[in-house]
Each structure stands twice: as C-alpha cells, then as structure tokens.
C-alpha positions, 0 to 999 in steps of 0.5 A, a space after each residue: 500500500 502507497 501513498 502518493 502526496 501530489 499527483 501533478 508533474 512527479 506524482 502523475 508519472 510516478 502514479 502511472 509507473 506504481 500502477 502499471 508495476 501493479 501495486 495492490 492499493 494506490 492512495 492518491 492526495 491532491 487538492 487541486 484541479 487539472 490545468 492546461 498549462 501543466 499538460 506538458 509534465 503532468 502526463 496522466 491527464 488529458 485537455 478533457 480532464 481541464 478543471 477537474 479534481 487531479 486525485 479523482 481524475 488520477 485514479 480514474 485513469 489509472 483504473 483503465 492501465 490497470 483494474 487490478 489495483 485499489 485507488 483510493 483519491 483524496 481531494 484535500 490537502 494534508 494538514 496537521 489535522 488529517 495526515 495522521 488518518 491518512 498515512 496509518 492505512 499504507 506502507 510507504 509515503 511518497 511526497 511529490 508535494 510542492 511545498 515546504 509545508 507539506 513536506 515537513 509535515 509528511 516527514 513529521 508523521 512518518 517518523 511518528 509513524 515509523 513509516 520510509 518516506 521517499 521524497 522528489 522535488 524538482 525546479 527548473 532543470 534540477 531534480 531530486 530523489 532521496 529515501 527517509 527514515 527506513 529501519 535499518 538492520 540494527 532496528 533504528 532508523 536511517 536520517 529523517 528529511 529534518 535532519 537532511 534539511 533542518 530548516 525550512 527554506 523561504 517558500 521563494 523558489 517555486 514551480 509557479 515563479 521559477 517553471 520546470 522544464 516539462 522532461 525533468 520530472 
C-alpha cells in the first residue's frame, strides 16, 4: 500500500509507473484541479480532464492501465489535522508535494509513524530523489528529511515563479 502526496508533474508519472508495476492499493492526495498549462509534465491527464479534481481524475485513469489495483483519491490537502488518518492505512509515503509545508509535515508523521518516506522535488532543470527514515538492520532508523534539511527554506523558489522544464520530472 502507497501513498502518493501530489499527483501533478512527479506524482502523475510516478502514479502511472506504481500502477502499471501493479501495486495492490494506490492512495492518491491532491487538492487541486487539472490545468492546461501543466499538460506538458503532468502526463496522466488529458485537455478533457481541464478543471477537474487531479486525485479523482488520477485514479480514474489509472483504473483503465490497470483494474487490478485499489485507488483510493483524496481531494484535500494534508494538514496537521488529517495526515495522521491518512498515512496509518499504507506502507510507504511518497511526497511529490510542492511545498515546504507539506513536506515537513509528511516527514513529521512518518517518523511518528515509523513509516520510509521517499521524497522528489524538482525546479527548473534540477531534480531530486532521496529515501527517509527506513529501519535499518540494527532496528533504528536511517536520517529523517529534518535532519537532511533542518530548516525550512523561504517558500521563494517555486514551480509557479521559477517553471520546470516539462522532461525533468
């Protein structure tokens, strides 16, 4: 079971690659709607799904490449209030959010929770990749996105003032 925050430009390609792997239960978190300016990296929806609910829409599609697998859409934003709730019914975290916020708080829960958190982000020409709090051998834990980023950066730098080039997710 795999959570999946953000199904724009790293979580649509993502969702489809999970789906297509046949991964029992898809869980997809977004809050926002399909626009036409994102088409060119967010590769899951087409023109007709324009101004429709992005996990809604995510999970219809999926469910054409494949009907094996259980998509669960949530239209809303994690918030200290839910987050809880919702990550305690998967496995693993994905974070494909596109803010500070969110992913502090998906960190946050997954350490509480004891649950891996993989996280991406991408701006402009740079992506990156990383893994969090997997349990070791030993039985502790690997570092935390915290204790990579310790401070939240200026919420400046963003998809909407900087672009992404379309490939780069």
């Amino acid at each position: 079971k795999v959570l999946v925050v953000g199904a724009g430009g790293l979580g649509a390609p993502l969702l489809l690659y999970l789906a297509a792997a046949g991964v029992g239960t898809l869980g997809i978190v977004d809050d926002d709607v399909v626009e036409l300016s994102n088409l060119q990296r967010q590769v899951l929806y087409t023109t007709a799904d324009t101004g429709k609910p992005k996990a809604e829409m995510a999970a219809h599609r999926l469910k054409q490449h494949n009907d094996l697998v259980t998509y669960n859409s949530y239209v809303l934003r994690i918030t200290a209030s839910n987050v809880m709730d919702i990550i305690d019914s998967y496995d693993i975290v994905i974070d494909g959010s596109d803010n500070f916020a969110t992913r502090y708080l998906l960190n946050d829960a997954c350490v509480l929770r004891n649950k891996p958190l993989v996280s991406g982000a991408v701006l402009g020409f740079e992506g990156h990749v990383a893994v969090y709090n997997v349990k070791l051998p030993n039985g502790s834990y690997s570092p935390n996105y915290r204790d990579a980023f310790a401070t939240p950066p200026p919420q400046t730098a963003t998809c909407e003032t900087h672009g992404v080039l379309g490939a780069i997710p």
